[in-house]
C-alpha positions as CSV (number, residue, x, y, z in Angstrom):
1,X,-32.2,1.1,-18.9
2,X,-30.3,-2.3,-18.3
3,X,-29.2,-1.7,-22.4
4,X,-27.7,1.9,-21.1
5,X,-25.9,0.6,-18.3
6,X,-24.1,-2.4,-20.6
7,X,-23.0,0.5,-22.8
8,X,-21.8,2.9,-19.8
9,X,-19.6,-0.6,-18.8
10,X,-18.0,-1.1,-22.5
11,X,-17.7,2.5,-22.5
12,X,-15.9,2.9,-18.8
13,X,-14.2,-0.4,-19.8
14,X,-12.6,1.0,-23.1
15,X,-11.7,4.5,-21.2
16,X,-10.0,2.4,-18.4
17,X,-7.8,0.6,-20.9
18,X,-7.1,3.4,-23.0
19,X,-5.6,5.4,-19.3
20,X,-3.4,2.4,-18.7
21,X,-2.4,2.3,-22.0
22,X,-1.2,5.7,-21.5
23,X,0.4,4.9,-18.2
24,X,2.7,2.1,-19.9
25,X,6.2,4.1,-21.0
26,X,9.1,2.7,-23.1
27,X,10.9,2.1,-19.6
28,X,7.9,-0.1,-18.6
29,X,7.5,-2.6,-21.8
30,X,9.7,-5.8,-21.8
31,X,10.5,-6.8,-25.6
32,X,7.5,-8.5,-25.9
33,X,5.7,-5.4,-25.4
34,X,4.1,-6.4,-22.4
35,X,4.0,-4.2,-19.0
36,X,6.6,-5.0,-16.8
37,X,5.8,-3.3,-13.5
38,X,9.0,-2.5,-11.6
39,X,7.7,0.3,-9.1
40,X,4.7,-1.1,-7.3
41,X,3.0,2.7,-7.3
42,X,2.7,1.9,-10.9
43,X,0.2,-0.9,-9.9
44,X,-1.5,0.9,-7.5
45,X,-2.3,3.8,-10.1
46,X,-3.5,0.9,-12.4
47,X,-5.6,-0.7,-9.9
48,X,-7.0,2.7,-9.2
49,X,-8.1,3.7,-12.5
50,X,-9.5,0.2,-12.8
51,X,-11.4,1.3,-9.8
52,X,-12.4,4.7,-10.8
53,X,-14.2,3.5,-13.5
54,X,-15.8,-0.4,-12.2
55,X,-19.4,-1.0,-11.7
56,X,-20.7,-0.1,-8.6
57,X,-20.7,-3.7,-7.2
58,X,-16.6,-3.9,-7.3
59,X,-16.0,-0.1,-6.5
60,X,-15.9,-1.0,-3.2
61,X,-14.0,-3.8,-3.1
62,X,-11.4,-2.5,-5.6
63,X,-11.0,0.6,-3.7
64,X,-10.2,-1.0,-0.4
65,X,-7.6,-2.6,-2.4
66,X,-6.4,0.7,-3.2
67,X,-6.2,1.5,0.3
68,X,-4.7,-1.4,1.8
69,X,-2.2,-1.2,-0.7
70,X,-1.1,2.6,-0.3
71,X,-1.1,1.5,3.2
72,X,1.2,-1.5,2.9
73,X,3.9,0.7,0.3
74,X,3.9,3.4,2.8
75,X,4.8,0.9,5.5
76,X,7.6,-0.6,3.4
77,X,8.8,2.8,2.4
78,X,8.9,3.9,6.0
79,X,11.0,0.3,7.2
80,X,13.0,0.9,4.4
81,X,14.2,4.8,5.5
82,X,14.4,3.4,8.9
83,X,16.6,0.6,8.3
84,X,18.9,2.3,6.1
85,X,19.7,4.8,8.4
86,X,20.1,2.0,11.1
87,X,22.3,0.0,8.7
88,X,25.6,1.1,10.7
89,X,25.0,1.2,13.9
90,X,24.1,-2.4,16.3
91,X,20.3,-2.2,16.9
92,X,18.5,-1.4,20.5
93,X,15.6,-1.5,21.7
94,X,14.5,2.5,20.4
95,X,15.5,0.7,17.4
96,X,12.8,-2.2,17.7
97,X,10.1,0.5,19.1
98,X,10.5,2.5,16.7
99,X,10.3,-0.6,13.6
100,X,6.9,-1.7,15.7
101,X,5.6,1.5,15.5
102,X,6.1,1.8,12.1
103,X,4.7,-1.6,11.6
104,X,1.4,-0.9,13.4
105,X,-0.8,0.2,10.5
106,X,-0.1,-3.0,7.9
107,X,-1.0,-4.8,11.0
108,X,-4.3,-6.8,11.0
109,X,-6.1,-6.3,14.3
110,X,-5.2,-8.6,16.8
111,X,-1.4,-7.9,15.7
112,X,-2.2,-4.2,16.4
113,X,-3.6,-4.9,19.6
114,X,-0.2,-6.7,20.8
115,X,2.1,-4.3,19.4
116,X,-0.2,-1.6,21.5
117,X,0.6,-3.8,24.4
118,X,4.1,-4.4,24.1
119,X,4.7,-0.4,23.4
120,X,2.6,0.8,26.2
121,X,5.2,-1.8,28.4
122,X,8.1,-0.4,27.1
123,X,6.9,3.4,27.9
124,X,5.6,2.1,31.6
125,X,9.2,0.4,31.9
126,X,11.0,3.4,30.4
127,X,9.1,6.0,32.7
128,X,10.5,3.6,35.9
129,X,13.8,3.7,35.0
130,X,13.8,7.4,34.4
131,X,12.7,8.1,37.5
């Protein structure tokens, strides 16, 4: 059995090379022939596939990975939109609400916690000075 599952790991091992191997494109090799990864969703997909095909002891691990980093390139995506659209214009304090908010979910815990605070003020102070 312990023979099998050494095979099943070459095996997974040469499948997950061969996939990124077919992920690498012209537009992706330097001269050397080496992958040059310009877009980090290419990494991602890599470290995905990687992933997809691990032993069980680093599936876990590899797939938080995953995660956090879909998490962290939607979070950049998102400040980028916001800020070029803000580029213009002097910034207020929607402005900075609004770059919190989008902040929030790359946040570690006790980051979150604060920017919760801080947001919940600014509505509490907003709904007095509507009123």
């Amino acid at each position: 059995m312990k023979g099998y599952k050494s095979l099943l790991h070459i095996a997974n091992g040469f499948y997950t090379a061969n996939k990124i191997n077919e992920m690498r494109n012209p537009k992706n090799r330097e001269a050397a022939g080496t992958i040059k990864f310009e877009n980090v969703s290419n990494l991602i997909n890599v470290i995905k596939t990687i992933s997809e095909n691990a032993p069980e002891k680093h599936k876990t691990a590899l797939n938080h990975t995953v995660e956090l980093s879909n998490q962290y390139l939607d979070t950049y995506r998102s400040l980028k939109e916001h800020f070029n659209t803000n580029i213009k214009k002097t910034v207020n304090k929607e402005d900075i609400i609004k770059t919190l908010q989008i902040l929030k979910p790359a946040l570690s815990i006790q980051k979150t916690v604060t920017v919760e605070k801080i947001l919940r003020l600014y509505e509490a102070l907003n709904g007095l000075s509507q009123k």
